[in-house]
OpenMM code with the backbone's topology and positions (N, CA, C; nanometers):
from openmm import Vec3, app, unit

residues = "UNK UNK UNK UNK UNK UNK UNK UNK UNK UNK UNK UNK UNK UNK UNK UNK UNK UNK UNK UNK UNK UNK UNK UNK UNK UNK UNK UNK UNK UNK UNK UNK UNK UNK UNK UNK UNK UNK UNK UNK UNK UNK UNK UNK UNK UNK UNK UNK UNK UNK UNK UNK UNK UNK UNK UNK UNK UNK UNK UNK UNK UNK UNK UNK UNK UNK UNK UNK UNK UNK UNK UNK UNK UNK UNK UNK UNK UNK UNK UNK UNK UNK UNK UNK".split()
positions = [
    Vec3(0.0850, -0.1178, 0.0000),
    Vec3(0.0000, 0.0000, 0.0000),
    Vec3(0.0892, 0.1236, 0.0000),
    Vec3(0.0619, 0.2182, -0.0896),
    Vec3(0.1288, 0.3629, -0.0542),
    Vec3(0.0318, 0.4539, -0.0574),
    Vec3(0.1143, 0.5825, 0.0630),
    Vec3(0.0444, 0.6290, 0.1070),
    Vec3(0.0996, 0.7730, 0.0389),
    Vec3(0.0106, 0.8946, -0.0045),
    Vec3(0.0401, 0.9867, -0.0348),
    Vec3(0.1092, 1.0946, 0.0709),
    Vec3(0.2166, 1.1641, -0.0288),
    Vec3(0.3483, 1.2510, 0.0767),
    Vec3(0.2778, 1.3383, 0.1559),
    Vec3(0.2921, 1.3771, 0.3010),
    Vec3(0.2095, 1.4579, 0.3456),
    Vec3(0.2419, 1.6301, 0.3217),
    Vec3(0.1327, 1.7002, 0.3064),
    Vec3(0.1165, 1.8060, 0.2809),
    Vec3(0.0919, 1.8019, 0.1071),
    Vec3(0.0205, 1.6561, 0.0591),
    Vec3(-0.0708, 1.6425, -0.1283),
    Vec3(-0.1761, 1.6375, -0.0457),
    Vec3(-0.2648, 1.6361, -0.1512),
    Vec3(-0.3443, 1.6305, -0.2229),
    Vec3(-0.3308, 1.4200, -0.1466),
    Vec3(-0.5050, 1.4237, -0.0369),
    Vec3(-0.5430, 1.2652, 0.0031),
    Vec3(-0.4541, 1.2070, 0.1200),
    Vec3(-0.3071, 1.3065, 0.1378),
    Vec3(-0.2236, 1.2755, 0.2542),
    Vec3(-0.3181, 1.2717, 0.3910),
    Vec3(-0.2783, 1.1730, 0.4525),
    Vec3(-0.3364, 1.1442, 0.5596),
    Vec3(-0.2912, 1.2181, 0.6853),
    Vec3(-0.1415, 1.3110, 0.6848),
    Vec3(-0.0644, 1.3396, 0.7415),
    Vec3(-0.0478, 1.4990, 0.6658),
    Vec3(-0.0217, 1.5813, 0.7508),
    Vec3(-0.0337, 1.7038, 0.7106),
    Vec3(0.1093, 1.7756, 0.8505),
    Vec3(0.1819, 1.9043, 0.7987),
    Vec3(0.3029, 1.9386, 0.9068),
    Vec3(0.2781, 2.0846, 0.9198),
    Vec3(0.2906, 2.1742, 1.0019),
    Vec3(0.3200, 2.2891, 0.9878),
    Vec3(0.4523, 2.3207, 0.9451),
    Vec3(0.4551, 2.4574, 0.8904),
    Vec3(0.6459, 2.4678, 0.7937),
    Vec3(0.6817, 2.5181, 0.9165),
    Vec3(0.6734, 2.5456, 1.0603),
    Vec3(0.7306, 2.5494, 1.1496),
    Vec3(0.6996, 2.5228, 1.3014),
    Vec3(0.7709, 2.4481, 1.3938),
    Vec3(0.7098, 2.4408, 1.5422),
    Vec3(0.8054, 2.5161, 1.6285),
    Vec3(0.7176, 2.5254, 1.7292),
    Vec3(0.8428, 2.6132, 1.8220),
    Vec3(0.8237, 2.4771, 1.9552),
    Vec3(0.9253, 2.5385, 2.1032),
    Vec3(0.9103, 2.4436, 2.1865),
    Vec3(0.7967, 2.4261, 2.2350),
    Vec3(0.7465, 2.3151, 2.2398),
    Vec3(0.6567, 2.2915, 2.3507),
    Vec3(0.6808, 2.3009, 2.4766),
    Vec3(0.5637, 2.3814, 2.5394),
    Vec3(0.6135, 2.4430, 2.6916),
    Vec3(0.4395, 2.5142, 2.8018),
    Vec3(0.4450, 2.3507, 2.8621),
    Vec3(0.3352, 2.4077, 2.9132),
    Vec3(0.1746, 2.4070, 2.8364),
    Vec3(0.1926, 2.3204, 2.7440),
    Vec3(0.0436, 2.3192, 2.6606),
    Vec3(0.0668, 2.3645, 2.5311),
    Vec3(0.1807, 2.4810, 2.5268),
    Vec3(0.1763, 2.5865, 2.3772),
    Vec3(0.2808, 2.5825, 2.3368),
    Vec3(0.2982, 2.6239, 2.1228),
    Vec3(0.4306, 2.5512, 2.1198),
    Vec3(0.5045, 2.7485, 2.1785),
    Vec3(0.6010, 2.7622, 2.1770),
    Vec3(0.6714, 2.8851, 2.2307),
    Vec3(0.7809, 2.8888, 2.1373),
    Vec3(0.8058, 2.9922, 2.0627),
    Vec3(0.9388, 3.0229, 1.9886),
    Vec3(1.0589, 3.0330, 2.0489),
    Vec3(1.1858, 2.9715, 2.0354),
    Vec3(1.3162, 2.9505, 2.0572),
    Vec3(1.3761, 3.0704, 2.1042),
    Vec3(1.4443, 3.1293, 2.2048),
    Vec3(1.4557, 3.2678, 2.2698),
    Vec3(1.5800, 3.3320, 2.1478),
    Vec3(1.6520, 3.2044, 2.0691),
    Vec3(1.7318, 3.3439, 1.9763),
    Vec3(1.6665, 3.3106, 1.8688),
    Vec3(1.5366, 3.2543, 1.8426),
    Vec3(1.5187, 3.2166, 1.7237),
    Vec3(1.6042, 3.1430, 1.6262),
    Vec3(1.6804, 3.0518, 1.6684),
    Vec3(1.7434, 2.9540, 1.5734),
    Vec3(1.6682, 2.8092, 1.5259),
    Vec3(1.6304, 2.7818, 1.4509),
    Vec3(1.5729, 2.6171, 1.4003),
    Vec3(1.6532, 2.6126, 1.2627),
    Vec3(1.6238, 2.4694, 1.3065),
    Vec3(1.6727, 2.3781, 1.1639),
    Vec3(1.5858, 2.3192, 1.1173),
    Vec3(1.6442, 2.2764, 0.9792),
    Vec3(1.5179, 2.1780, 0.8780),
    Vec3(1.5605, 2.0581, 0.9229),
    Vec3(1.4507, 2.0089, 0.9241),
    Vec3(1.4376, 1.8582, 0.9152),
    Vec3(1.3855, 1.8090, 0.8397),
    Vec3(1.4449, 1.7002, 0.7646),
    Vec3(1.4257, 1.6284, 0.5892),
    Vec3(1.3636, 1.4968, 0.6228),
    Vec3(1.2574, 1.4495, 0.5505),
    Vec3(1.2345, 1.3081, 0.4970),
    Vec3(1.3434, 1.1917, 0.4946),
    Vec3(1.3601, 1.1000, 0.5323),
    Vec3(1.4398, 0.9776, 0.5515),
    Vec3(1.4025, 0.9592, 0.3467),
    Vec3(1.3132, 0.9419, 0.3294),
    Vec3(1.1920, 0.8898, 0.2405),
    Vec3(1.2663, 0.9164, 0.1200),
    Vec3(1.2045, 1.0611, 0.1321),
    Vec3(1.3082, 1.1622, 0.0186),
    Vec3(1.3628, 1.2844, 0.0137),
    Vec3(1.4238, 1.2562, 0.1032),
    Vec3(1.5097, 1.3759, 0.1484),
    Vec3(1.4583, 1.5356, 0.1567),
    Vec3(1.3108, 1.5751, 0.0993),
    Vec3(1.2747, 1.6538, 0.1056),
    Vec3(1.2419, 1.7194, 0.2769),
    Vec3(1.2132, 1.8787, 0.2708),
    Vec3(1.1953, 1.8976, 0.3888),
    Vec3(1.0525, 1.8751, 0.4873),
    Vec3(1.0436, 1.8497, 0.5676),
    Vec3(0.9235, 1.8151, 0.6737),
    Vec3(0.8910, 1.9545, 0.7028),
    Vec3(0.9516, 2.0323, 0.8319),
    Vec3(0.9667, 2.1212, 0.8859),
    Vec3(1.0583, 2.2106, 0.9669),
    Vec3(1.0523, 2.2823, 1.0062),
    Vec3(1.1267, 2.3492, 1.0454),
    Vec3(1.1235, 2.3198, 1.2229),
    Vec3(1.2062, 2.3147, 1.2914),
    Vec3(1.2179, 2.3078, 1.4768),
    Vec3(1.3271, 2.3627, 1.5421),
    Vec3(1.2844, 2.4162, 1.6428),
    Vec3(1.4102, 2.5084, 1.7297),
    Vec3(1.5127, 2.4367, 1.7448),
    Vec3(1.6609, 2.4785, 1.6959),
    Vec3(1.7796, 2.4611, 1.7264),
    Vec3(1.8059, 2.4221, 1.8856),
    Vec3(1.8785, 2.2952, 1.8981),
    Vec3(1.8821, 2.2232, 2.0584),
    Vec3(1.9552, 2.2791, 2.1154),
    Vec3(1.9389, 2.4139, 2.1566),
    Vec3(2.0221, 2.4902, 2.3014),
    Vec3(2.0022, 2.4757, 2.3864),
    Vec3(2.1219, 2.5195, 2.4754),
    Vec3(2.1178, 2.4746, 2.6426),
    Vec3(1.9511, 2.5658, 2.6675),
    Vec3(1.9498, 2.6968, 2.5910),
    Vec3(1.8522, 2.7762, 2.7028),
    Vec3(1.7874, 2.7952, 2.5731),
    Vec3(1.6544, 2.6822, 2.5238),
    Vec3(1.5655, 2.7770, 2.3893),
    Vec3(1.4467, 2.8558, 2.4147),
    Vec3(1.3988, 2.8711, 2.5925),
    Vec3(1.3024, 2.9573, 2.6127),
    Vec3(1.3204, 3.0527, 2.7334),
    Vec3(1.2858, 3.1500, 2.7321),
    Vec3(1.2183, 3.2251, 2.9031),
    Vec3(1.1519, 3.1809, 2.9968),
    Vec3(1.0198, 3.0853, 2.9697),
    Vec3(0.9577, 3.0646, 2.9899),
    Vec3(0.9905, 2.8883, 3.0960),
    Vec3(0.9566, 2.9274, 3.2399),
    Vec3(1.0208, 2.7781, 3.3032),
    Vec3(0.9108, 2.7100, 3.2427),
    Vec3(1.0582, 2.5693, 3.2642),
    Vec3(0.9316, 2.4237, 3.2249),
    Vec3(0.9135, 2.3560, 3.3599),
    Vec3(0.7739, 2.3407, 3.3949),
    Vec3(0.7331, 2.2521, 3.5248),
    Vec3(0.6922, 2.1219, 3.4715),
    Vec3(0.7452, 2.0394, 3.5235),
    Vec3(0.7037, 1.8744, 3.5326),
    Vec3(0.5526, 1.8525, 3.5664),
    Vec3(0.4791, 1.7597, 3.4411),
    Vec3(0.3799, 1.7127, 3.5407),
    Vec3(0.3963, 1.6463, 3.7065),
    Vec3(0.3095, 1.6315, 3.6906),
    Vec3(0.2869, 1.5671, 3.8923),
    Vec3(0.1915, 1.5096, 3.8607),
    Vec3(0.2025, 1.4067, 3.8825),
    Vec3(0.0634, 1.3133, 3.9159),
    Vec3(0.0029, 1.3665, 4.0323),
    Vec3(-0.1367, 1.3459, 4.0004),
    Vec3(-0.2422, 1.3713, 4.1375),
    Vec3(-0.2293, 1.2608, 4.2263),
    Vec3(-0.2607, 1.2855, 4.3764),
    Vec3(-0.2560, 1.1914, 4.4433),
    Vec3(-0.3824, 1.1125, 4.4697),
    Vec3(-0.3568, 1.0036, 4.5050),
    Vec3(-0.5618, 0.9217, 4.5108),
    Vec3(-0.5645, 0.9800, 4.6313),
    Vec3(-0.7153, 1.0134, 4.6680),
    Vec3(-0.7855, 1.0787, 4.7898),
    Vec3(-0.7584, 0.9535, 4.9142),
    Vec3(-0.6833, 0.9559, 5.0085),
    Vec3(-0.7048, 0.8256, 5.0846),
    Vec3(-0.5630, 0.7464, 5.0821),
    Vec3(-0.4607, 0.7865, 5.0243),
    Vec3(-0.3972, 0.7028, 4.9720),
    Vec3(-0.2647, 0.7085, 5.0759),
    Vec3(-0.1993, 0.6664, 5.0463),
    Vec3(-0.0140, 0.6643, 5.1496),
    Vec3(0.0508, 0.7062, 5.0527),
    Vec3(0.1131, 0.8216, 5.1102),
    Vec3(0.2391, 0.8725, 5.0128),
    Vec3(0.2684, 0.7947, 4.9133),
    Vec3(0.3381, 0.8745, 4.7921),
    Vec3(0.4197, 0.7294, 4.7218),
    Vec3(0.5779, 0.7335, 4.7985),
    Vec3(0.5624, 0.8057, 4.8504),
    Vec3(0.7362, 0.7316, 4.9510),
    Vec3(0.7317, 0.7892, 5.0498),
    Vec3(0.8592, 0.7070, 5.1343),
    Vec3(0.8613, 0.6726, 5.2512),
    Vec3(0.9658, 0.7805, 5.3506),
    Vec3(0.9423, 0.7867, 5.4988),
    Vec3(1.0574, 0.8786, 5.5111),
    Vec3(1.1172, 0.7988, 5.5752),
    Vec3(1.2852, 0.8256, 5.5853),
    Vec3(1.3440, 0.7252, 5.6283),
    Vec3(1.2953, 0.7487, 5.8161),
    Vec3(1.3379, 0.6228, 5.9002),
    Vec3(1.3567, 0.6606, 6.0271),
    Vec3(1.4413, 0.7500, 6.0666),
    Vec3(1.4684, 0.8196, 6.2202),
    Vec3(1.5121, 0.8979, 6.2752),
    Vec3(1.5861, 0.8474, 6.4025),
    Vec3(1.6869, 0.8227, 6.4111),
    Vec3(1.7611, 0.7679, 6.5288),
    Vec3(1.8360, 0.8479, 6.5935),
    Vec3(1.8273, 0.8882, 6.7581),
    Vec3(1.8915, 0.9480, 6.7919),
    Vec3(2.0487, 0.8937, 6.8786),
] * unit.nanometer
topology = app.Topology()
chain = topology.addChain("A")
for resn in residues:
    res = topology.addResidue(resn, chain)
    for name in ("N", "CA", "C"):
        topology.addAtom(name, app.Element.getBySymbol(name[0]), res)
């Protein structure tokens, strides 16, 4: 079966020509604005564009999810004992 290149005409798969980081729900643009292309394995053509991998690509802190805790539940860890 083949499947048409995405961004024709029946492609099942469609790209924006650029993403920024994801951060927090939204994508966020790269703080110096640097990205690179990224090409097709396929045919070498380009996919899209994505922020260049710097130490620092936003302003904006990134917080970790957290799981919720069950209502009722025991910590998920333990504290150690206390010996005097």
């Amino acid at each position: 079966m083949r499947y048409a290149h995405p961004g024709t005409e029946g492609a099942k798969v469609s790209f924006k020509s650029r993403y920024g980081n994801y951060i927090n729900g939204e994508f966020v643009a790269p703080v110096k604005g640097e990205y690179f292309t990224n090409t097709s394995p396929v045919n070498g053509q380009p996919i899209a564009e994505f922020p260049a991998p710097l130490p620092k690509t936003s302003t904006r802190p990134w917080t970790p999810p957290m799981p919720q805790p069950t209502p009722g539940a025991a910590p998920p860890y333990r504290t150690a004992p206390t010996f005097c």
